[in-house]
Backbone bond lengths (Angstrom), bond angles and torsions (degrees), N, CA, C in turn:
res aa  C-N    CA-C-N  psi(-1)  N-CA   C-N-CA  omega(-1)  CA-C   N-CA-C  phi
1 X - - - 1.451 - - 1.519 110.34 -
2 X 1.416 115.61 -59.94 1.812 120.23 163.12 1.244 99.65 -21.78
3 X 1.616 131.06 -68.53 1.245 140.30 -141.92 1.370 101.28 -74.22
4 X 1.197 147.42 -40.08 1.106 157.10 170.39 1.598 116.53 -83.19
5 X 1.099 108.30 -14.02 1.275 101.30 164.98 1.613 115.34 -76.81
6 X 1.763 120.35 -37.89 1.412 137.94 -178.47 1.276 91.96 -80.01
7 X 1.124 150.33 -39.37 1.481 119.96 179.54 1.576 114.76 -69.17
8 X 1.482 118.59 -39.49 1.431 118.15 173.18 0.881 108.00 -14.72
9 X 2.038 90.31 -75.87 1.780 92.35 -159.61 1.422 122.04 -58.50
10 X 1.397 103.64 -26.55 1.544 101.88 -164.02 2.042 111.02 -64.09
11 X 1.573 90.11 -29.99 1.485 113.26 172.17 1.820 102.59 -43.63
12 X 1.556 107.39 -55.97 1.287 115.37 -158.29 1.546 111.44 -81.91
13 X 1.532 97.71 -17.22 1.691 99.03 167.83 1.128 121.43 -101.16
14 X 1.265 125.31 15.18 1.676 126.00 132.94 1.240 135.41 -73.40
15 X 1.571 104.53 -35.14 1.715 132.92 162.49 1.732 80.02 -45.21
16 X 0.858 90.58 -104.97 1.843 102.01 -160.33 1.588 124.33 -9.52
17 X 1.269 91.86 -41.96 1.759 127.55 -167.67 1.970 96.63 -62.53
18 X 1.306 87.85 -49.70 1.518 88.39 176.44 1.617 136.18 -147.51
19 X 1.921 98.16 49.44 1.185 138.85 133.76 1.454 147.31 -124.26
20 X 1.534 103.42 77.57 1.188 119.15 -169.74 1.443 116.46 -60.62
21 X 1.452 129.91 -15.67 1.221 142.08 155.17 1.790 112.01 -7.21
22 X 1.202 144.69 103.10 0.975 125.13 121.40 1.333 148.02 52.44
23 X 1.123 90.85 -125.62 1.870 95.21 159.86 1.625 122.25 -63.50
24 X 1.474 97.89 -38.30 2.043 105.94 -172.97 1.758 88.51 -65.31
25 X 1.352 121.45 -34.47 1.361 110.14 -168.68 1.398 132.84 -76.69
26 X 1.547 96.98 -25.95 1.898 121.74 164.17 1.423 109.56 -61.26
27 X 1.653 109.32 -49.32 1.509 98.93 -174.68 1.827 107.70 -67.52
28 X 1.362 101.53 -54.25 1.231 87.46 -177.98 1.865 133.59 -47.06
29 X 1.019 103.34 -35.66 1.279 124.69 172.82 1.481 130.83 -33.01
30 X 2.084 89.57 -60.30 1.561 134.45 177.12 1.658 90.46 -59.53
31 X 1.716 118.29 -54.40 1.625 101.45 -158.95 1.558 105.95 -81.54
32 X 1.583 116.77 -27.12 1.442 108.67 -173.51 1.585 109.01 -63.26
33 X 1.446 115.23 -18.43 1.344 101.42 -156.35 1.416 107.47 -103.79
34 X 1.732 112.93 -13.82 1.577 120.28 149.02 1.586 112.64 -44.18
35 X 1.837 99.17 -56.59 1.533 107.56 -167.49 1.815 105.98 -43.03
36 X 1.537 103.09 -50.64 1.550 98.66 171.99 1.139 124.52 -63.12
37 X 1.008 150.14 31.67 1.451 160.04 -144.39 1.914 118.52 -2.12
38 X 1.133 91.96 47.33 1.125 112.14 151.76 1.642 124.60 -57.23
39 X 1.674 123.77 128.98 1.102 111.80 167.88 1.274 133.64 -61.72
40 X 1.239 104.94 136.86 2.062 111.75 -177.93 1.530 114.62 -48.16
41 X 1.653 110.47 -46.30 2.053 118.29 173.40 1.792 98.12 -60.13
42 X 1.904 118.96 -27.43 1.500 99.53 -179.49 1.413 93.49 -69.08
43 X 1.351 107.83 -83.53 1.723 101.94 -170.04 1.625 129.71 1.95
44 X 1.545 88.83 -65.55 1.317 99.60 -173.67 1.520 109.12 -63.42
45 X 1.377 128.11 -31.29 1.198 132.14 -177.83 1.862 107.29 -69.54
46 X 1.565 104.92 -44.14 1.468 101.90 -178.42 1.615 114.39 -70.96
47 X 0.714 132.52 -40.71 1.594 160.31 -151.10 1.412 103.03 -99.28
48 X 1.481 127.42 -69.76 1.651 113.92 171.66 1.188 74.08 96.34
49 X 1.215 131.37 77.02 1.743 144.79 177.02 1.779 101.45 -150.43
50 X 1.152 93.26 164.98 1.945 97.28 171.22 1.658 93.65 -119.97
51 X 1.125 96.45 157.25 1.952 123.15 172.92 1.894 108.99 -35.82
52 X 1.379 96.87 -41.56 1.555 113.30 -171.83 1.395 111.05 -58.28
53 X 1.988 104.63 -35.31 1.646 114.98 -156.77 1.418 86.55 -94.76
54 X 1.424 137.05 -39.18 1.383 131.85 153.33 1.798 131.27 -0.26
55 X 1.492 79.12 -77.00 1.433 112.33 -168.76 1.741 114.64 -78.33
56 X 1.561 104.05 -31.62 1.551 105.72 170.60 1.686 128.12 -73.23
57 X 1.605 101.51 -37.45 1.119 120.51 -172.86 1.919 98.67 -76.88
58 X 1.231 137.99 -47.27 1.234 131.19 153.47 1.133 123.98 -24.04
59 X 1.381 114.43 -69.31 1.585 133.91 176.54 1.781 102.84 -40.73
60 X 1.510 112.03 -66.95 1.410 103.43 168.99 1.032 117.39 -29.67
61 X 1.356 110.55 -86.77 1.754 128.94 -177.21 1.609 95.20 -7.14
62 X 1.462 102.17 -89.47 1.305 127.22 -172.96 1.570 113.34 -22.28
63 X 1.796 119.69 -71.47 0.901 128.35 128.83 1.686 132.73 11.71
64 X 1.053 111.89 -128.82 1.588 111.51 154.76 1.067 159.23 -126.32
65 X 1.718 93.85 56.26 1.389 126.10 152.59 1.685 90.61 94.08
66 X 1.638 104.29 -151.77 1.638 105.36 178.01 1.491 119.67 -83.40
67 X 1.458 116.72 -4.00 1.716 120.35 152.05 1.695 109.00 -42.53
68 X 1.350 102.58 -33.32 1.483 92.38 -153.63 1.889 111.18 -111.84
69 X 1.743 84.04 41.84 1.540 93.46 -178.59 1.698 107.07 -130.40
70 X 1.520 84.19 -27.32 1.984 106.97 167.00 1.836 114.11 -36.05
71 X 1.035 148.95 147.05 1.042 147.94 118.13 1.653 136.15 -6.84
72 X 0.720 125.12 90.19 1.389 133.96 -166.73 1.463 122.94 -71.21
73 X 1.888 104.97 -26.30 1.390 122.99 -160.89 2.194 79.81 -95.71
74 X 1.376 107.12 141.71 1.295 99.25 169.52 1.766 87.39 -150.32
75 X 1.258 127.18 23.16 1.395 113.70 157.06 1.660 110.51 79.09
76 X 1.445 102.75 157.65 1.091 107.44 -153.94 1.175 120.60 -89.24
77 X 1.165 154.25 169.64 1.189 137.08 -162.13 2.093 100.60 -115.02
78 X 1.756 96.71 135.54 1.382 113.39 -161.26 1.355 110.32 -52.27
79 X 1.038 124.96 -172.77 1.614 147.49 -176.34 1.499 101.57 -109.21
80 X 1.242 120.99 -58.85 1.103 124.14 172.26 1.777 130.08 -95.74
81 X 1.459 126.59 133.69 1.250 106.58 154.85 1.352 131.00 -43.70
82 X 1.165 107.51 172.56 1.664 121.54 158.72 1.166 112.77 -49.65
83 X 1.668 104.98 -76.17 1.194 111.50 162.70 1.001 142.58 -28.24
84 X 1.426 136.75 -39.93 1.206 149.94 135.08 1.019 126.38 -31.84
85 X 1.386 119.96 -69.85 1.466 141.19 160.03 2.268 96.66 -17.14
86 X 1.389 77.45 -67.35 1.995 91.83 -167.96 1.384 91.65 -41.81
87 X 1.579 126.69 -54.85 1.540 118.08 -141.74 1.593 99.29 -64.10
88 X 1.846 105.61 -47.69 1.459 119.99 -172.53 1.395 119.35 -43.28
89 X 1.331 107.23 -51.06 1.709 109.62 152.49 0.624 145.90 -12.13
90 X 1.662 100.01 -71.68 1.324 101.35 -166.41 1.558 104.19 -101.96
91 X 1.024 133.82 12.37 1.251 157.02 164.55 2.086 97.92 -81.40
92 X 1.097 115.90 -33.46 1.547 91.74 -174.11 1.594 85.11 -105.26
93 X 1.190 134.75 -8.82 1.443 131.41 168.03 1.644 94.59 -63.13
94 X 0.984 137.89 -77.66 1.483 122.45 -169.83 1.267 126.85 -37.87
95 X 1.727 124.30 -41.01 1.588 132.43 177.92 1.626 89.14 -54.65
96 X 1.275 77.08 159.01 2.048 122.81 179.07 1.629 87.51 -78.34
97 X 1.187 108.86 -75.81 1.625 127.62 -156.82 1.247 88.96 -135.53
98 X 1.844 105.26 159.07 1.316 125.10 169.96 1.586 113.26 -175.18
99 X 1.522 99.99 124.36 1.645 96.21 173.93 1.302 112.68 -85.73
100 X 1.290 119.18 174.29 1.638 137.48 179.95 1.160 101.56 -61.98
101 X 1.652 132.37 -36.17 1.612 125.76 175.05 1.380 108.22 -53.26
102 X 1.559 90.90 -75.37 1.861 112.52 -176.58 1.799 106.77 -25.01
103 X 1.246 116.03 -46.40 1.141 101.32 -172.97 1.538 105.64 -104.45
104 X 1.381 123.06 4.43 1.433 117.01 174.75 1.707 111.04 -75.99
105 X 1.745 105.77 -27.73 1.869 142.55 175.70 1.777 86.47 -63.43
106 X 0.981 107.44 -77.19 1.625 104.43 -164.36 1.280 121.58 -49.69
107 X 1.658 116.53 -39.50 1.405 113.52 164.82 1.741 130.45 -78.70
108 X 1.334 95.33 -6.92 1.447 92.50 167.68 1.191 127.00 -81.84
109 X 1.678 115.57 -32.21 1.628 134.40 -167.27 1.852 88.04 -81.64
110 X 0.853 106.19 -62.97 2.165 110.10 -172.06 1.313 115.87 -50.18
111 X 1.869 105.17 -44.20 1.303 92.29 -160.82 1.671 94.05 -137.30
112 X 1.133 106.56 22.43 1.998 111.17 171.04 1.567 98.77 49.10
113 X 1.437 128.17 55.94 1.500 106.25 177.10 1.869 94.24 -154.24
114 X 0.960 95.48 134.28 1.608 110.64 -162.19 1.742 105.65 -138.36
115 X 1.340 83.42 89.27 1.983 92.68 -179.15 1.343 127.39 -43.21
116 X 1.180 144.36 122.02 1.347 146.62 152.89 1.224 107.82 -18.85
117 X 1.517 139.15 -39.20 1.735 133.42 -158.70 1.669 106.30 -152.04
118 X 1.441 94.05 145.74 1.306 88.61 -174.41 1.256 93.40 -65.42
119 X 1.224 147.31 -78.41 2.278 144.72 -154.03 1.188 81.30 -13.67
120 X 1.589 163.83 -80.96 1.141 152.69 -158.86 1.293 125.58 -16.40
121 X 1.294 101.54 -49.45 1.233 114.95 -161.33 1.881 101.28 -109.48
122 X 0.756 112.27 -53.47 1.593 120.38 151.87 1.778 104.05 -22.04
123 X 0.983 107.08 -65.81 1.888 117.70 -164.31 2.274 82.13 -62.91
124 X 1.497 112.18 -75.40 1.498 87.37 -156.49 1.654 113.28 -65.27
125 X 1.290 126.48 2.16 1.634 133.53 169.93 1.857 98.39 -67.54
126 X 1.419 115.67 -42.07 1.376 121.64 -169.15 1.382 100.23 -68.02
127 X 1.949 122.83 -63.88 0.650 148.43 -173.93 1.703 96.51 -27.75
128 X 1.420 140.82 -83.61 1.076 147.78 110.91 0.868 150.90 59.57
129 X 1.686 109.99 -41.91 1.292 134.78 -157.47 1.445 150.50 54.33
130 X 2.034 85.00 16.62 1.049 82.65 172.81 2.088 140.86 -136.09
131 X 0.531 166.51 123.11 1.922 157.50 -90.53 1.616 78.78 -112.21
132 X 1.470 96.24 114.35 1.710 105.94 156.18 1.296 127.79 -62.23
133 X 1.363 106.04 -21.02 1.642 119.26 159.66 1.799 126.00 -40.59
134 X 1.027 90.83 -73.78 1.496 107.58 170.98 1.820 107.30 -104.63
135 X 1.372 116.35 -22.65 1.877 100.64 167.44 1.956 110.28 63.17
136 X 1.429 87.23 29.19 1.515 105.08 169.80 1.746 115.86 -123.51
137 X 1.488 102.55 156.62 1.278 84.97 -172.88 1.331 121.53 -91.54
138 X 1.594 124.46 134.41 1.591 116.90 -161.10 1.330 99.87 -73.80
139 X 1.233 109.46 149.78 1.652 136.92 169.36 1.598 91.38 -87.56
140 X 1.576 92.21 126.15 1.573 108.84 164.31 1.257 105.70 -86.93
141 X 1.620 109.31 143.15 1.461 120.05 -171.74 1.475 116.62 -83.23
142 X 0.833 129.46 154.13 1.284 121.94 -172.95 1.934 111.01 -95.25
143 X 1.151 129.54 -173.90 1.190 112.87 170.14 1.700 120.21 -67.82
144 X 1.793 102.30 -50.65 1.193 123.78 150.67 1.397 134.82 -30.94
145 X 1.191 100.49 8.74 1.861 106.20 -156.18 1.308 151.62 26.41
146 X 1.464 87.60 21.43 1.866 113.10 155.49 1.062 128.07 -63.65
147 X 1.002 130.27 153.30 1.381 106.41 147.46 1.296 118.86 -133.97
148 X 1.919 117.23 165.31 0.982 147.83 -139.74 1.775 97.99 -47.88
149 X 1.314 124.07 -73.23 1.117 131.82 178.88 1.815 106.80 -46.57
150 X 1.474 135.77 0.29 1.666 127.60 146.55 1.123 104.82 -111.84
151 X 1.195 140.97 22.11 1.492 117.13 161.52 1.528 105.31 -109.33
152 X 1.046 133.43 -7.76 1.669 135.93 142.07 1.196 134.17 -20.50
């Protein structure tokens, strides 16, 4: 039992070592420091955890091992490829000007996909180079505080 108790941890201080994550790093943290028999009121006192997050994150561990301390949520899967993503780019990199419609129109007709939120569309205008604000393309400043398009 000793023996398996020292490999745990040692298990969990590699976890740690190279999951800097956040949350994966609290839980792990919470169970190694049970594993040392550390009190559960310390934990909770070091950590800023409740008894519950204690006792669940163990159970994982225990369970299946440091898989089962990982993150589970990994997000949803995009609307668009990468690839896609790239063409759209560089496709609003070529326009003069462009509003948030114009290109909300272009991605629906090309690629049938019509975002839930504008930030969508905001992020590949940024992406871009260009301010969803005005949907023009920003002039990089120069050191001089010209910019590029007057010193031409």
């Amino acid at each position: 039992m000793k023996q398996t108790r020292i490999n745990s941890i040692t298990l969990l201080e590699h976890f740690i070592k190279d999951h800097p994550s956040g949350k994966e790093l609290k839980r792990a943290l919470a169970v190694k420091l049970a594993l040392e028999n550390y009190s559960y009121r310390d934990i909770q006192s070091i950590l800023n955890v409740s008894l519950g997050f204690i006792t669940k994150w163990k159970h994982y561990f225990q369970t299946d091992g440091v898989e089962g301390l990982q993150s589970r949520h990994r997000g949803s899967q995009g609307y668009l490829s990468l690839e896609q993503k790239r063409k759209i780019v560089s496709w609003i990199s070529q326009q003069g000007s462009l509003n948030v419609e114009q290109l909300e129109f272009h991605i629906a007709k090309f690629y049938d996909v019509v975002f839930r939120s504008k930030p969508s569309y905001y992020d590949l205008l940024k992406e871009a180079g260009m301010s969803w604000h005005k949907s023009k393309k920003k002039d990089k400043l120069l050191p001089s505080g010209g910019s590029e398009a007057s010193r031409n």
